[in-house]
N, C-alpha and C positions, 0 to 999 in steps of 0.2 A: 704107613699103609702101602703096600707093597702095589704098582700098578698091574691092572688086569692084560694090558697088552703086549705082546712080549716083544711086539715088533719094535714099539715104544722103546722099549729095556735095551734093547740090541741097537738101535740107536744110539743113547745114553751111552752103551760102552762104546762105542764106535767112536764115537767123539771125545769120551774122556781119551781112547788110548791115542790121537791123533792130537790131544792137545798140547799146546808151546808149556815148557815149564816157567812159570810164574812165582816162584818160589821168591825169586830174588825179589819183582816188584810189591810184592806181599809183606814183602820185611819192613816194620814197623810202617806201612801207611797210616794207620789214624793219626799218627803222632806227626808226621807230615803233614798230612790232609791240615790237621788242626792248629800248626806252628803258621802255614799258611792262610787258612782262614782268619787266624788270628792277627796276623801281620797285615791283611788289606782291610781288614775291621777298622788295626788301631789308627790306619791313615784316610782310611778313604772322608772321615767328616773334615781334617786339616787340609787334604788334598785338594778338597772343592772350595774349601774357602780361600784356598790362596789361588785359584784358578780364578776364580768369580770376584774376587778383591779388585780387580780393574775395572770391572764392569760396576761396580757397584759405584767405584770412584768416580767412573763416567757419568752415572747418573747423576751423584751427588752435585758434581760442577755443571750440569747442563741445568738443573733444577736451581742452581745458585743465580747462573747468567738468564734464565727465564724471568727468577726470581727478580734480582735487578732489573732485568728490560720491564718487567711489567712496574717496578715502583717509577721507574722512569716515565712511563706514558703517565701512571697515576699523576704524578707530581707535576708534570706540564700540563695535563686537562684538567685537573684543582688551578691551577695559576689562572690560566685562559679564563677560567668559570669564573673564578673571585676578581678578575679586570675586567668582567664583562657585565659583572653585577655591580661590581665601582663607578661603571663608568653609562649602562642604563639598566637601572633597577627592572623596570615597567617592560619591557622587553624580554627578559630572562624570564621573568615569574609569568609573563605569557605564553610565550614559547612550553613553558613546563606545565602548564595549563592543559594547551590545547592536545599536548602530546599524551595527556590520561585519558583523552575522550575514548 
């Protein structure tokens, strides 16, 4: 459809004859474009995983040493609790009494 304004047109050529030749960057782009596309596809899920592999290790041992600290306090307030009901029954089961009211 040919446009109505010719002012429009005369533009259009003004600028095609004023443009850079492009011929060369035009050769073969898709197959460019797409060797590249292709190529940060095939790494970019290995790339994060080996980026975030420390981070993940970090976690794992900070969740290890939590993990141990806290069987640690478990296992000394189990002790305490079972020497304290060894040694007065009547006392413990009061104390755990009065502490549901």
């Amino acid at each position: 459809m040919p446009n109505p304004d010719p002012f429009i047109d005369r533009l259009f050529e003004a600028i095609r004859d004023d443009a850079p030749d492009t011929t060369r960057a035009e050769f073969a782009f898709e197959t460019r474009l797409l060797a590249r596309l292709r190529a940060e596809r095939g790494t970019s899920v290995f790339a994060w995983a080996w980026k975030l592999a420390p981070f993940f290790a970090a976690v794992v041992v900070a969740l290890g040493v939590w993990n141990r600290a806290t069987t640690t306090h478990l296992n000394t307030t189990a002790t305490m609790m079972a020497d304290a009901l060894r040694q007065h029954p009547d006392r413990v089961l009061l104390s755990l009494v009065e502490r549901d009211r």
